[in-house]
Backbone bond lengths (Angstrom), bond angles and torsions (degrees), N, CA, C in turn:
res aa  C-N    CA-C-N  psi(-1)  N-CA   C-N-CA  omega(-1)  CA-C   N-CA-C  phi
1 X - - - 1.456 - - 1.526 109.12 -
2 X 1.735 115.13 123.08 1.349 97.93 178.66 1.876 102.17 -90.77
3 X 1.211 92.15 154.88 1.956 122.21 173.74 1.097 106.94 -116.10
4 X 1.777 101.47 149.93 1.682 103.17 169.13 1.422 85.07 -154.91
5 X 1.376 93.68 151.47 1.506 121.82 -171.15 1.269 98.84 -67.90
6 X 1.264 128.78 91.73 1.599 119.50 165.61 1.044 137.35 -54.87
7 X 1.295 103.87 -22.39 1.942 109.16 173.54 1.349 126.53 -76.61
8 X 1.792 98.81 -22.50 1.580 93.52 163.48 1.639 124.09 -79.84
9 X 1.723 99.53 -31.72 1.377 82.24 171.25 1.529 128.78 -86.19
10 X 1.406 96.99 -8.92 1.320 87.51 170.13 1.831 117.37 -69.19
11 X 1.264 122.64 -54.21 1.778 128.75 158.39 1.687 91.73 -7.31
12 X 1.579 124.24 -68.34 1.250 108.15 -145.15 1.742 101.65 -77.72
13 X 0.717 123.71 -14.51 1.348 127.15 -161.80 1.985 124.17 -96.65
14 X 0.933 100.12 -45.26 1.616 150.46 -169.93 1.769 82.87 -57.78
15 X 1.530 114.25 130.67 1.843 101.09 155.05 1.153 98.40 90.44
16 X 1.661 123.46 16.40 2.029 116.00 -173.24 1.321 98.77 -128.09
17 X 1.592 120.56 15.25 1.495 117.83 -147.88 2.035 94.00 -133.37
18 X 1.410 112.96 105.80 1.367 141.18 -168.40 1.465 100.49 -82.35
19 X 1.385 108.80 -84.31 1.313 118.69 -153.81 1.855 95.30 -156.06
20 X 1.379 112.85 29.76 1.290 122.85 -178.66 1.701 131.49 -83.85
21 X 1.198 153.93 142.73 1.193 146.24 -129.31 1.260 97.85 -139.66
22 X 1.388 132.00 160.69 1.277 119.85 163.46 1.659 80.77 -147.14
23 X 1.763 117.96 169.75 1.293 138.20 169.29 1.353 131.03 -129.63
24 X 1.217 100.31 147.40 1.632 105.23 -169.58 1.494 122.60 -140.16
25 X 1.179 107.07 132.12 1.933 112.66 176.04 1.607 99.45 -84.01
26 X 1.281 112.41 114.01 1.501 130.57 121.51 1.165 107.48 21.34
27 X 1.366 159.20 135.27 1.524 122.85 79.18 1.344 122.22 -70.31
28 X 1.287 125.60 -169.30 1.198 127.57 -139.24 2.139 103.73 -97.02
29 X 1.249 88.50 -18.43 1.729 103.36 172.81 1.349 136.97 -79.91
30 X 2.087 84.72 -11.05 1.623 81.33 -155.04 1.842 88.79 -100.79
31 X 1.170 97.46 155.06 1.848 111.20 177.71 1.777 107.44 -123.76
32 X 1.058 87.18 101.77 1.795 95.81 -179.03 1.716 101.17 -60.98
33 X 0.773 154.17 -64.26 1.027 148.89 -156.91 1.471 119.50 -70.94
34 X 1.988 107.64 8.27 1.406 119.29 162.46 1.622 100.01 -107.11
35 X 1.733 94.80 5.53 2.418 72.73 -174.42 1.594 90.54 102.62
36 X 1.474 108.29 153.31 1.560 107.50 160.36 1.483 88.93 -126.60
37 X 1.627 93.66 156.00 1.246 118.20 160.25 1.366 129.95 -128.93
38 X 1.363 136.58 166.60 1.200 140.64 -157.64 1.787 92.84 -108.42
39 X 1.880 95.70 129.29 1.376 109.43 179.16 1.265 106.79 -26.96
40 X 1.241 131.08 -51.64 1.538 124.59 -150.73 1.734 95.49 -148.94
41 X 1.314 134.28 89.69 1.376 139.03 177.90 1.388 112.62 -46.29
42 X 1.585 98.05 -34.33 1.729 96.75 -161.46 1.473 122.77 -113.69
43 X 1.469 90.21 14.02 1.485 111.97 153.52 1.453 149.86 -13.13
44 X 1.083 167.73 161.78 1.426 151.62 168.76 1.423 97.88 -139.75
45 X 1.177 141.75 -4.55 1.205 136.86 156.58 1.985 132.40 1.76
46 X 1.278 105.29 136.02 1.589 65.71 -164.97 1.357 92.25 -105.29
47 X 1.883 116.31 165.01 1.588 92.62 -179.53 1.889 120.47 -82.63
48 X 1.184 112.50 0.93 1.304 116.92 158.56 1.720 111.63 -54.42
49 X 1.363 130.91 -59.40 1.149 144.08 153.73 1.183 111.54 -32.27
50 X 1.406 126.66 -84.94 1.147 133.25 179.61 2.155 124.26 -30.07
51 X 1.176 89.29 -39.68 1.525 105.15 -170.45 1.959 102.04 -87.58
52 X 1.402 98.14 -50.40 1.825 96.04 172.25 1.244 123.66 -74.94
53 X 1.535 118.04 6.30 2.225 110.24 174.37 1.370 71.83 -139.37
54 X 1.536 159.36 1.37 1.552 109.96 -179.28 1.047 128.48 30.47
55 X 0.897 111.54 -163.32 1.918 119.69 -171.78 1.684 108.88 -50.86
56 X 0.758 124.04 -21.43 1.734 122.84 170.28 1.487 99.52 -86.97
57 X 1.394 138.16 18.53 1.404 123.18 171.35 1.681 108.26 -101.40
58 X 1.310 120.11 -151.79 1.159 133.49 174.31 1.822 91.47 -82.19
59 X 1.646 92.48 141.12 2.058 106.57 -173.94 1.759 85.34 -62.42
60 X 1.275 106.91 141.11 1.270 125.19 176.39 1.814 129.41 -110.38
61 X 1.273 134.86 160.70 1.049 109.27 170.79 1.263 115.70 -109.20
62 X 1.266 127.06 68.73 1.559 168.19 -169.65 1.386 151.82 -109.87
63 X 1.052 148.49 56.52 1.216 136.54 -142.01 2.322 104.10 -92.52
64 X 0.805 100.54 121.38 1.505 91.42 -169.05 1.797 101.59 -83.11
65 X 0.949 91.26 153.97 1.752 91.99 173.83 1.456 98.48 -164.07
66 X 1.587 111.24 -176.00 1.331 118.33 -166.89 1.552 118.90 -139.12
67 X 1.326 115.73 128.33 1.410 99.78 -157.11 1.674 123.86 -59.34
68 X 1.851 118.10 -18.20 0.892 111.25 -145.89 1.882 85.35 -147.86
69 X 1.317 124.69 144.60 1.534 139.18 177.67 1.877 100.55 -44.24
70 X 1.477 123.77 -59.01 0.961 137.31 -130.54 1.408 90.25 -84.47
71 X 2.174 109.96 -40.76 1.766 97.18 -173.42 1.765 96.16 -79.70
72 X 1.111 138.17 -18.56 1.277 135.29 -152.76 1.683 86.20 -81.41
73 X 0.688 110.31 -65.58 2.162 117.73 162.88 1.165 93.87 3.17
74 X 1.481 96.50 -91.77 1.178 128.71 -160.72 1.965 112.76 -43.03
75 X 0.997 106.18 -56.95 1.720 125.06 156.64 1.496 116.86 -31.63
76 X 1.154 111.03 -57.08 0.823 103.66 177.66 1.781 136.58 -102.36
77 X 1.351 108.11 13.36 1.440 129.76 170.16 1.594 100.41 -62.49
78 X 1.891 116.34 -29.62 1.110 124.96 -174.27 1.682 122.43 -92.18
79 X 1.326 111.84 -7.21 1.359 113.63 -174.33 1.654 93.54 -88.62
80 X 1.537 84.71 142.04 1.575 107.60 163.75 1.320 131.58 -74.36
81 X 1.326 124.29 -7.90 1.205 149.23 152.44 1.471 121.70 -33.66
82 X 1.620 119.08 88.73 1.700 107.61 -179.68 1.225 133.50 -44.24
83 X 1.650 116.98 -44.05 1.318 120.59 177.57 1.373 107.17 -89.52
84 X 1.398 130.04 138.69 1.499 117.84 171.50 1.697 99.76 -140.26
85 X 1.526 92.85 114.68 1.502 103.82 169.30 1.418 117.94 -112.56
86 X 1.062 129.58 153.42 1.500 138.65 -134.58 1.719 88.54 -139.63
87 X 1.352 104.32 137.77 1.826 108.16 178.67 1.728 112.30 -135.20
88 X 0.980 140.33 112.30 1.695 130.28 173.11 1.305 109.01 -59.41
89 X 1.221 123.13 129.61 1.986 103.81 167.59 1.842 93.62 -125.67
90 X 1.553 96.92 144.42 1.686 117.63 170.60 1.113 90.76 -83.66
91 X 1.514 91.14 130.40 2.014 110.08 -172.88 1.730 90.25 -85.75
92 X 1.261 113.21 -50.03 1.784 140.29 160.32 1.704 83.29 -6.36
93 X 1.769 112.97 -104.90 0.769 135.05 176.79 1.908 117.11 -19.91
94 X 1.280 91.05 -67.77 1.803 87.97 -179.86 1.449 112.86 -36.72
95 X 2.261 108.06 -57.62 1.422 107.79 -165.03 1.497 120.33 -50.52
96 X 1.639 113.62 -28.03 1.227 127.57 -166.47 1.358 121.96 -91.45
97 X 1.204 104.35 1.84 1.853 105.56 -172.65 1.548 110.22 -142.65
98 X 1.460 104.70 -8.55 1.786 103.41 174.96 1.828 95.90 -133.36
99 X 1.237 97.64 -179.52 1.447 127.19 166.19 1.150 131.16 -71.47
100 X 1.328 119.94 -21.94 1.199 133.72 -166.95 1.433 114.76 -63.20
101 X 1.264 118.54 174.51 1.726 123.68 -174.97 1.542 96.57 -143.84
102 X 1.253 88.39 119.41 2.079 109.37 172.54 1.921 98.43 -77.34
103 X 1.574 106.55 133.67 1.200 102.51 160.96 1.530 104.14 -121.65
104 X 1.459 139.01 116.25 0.773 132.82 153.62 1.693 143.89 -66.10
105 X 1.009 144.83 109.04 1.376 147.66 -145.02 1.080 110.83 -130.21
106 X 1.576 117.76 18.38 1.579 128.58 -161.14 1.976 96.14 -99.63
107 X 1.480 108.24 -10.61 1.571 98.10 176.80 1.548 102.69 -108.59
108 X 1.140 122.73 160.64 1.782 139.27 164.78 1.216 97.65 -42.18
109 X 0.835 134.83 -72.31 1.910 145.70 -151.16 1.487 95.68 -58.96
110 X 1.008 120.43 -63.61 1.886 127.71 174.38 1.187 100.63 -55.81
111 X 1.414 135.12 -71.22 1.805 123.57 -171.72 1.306 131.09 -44.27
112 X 1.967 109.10 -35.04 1.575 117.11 147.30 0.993 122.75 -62.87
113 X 1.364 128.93 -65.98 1.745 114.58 -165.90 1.504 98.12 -61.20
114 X 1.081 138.00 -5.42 1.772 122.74 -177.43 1.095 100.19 -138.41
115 X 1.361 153.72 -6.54 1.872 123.72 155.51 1.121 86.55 -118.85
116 X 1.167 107.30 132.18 1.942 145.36 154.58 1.565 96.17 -52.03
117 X 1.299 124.66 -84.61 1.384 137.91 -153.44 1.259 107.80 -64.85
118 X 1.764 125.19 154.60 1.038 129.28 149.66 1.139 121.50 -49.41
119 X 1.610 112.02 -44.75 1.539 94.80 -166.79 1.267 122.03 -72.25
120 X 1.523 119.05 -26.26 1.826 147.31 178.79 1.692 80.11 -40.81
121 X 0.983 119.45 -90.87 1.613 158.57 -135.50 1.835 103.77 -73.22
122 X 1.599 116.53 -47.97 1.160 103.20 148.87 1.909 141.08 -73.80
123 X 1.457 106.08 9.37 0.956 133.04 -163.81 1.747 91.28 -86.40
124 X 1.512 77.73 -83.13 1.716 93.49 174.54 1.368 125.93 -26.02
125 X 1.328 98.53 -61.87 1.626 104.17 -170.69 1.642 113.10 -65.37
126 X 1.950 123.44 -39.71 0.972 119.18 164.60 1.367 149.68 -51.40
127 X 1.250 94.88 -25.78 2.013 115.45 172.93 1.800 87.71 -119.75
128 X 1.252 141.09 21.51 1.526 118.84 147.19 2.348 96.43 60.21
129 X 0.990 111.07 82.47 1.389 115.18 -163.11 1.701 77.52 -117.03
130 X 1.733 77.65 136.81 1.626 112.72 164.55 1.470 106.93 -130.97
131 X 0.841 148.77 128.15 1.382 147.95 138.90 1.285 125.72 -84.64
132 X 1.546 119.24 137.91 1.304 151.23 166.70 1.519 116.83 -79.22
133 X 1.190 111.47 125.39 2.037 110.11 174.80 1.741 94.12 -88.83
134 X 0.732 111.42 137.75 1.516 114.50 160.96 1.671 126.06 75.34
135 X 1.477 113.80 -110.23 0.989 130.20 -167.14 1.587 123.48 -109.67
136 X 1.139 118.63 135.82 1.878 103.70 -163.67 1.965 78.32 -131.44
137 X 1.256 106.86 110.36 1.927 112.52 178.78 1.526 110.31 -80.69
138 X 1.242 121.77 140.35 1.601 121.38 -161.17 1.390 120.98 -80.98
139 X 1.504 109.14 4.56 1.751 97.60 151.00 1.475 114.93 -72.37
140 X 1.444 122.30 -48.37 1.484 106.00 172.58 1.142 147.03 -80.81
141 X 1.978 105.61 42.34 1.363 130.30 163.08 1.288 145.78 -111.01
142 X 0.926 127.86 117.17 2.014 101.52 -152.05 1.677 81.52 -122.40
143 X 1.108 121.72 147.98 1.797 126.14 168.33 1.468 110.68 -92.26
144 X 0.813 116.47 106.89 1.445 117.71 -171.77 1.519 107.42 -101.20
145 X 1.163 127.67 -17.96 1.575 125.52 161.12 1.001 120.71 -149.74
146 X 1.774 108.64 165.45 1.696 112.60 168.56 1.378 85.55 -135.13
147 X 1.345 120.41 -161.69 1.469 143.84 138.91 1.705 119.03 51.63
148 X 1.679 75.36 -56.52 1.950 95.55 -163.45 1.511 119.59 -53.87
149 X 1.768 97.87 -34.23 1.852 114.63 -163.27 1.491 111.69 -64.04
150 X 1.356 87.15 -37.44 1.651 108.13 -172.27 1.608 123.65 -72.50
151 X 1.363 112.32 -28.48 1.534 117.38 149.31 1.109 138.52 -106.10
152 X 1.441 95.91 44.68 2.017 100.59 161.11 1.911 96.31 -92.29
């Protein structure tokens, strides 16, 4: 099983986030307005792992999201998932009110030092992947779509 020290990458990452947004597809369990949480918080998952099986991997302590509306779109044109609701979360907000650790994976420099694989790494960069450790609390979630995105 690969591991990575999350605290270092979180240090590098952590503290870059203004007034910045990240996005997220739904599954069908999760209720924003309880907070999301990561299948398994207490996880050891690695984010190489985490990023190459997604939701078909081992439950992670992870929340995947996407840096930008357009790749999260795009993401989700592909889920098999009937209902698909779409949520903004303030990364701002998260750092300041939970525990959690933002990993961003949306630059080159981060997708090498932390996914090995092509596929990890072209993954990342194509849907713009941020990950969440833990807990995302439901003021810093707003739902910004259902239904509507999907038939333009």
């Amino acid at each position: 099983m690969n591991t990575v020290d999350n605290q270092d990458l979180s240090y590098e990452i952590n503290n870059q986030y203004n007034d910045k947004f990240v996005y997220r597809l739904l599954n069908e369990m999760e209720m924003p307005e309880q907070g999301l949480k990561a299948k398994n918080p207490s996880a050891s998952v690695s984010i190489q792992e985490h990023v190459e099986n997604g939701s078909w991997g081992r439950p992670s302590q992870f929340i995947s999201t996407a840096a930008s509306f357009d790749a999260l779109k795009q993401f989700a044109t592909r889920s098999v998932s009937p209902r698909k609701r779409i949520v903004k979360i303030d990364l701002r907000k998260v750092e300041e009110s939970t525990e959690a650790a933002v990993f961003d994976l949306t630059s080159k420099e981060n997708r090498e030092n932390y996914l090995t694989s092509e596929k990890a790494q072209n993954f990342a960069r194509k849907f713009q992947e941020v990950l969440i450790r833990g807990y995302i609390p439901a003021d810093c979630i707003e739902v910004i779509s259902d239904e509507q995105v999907f038939r333009e």
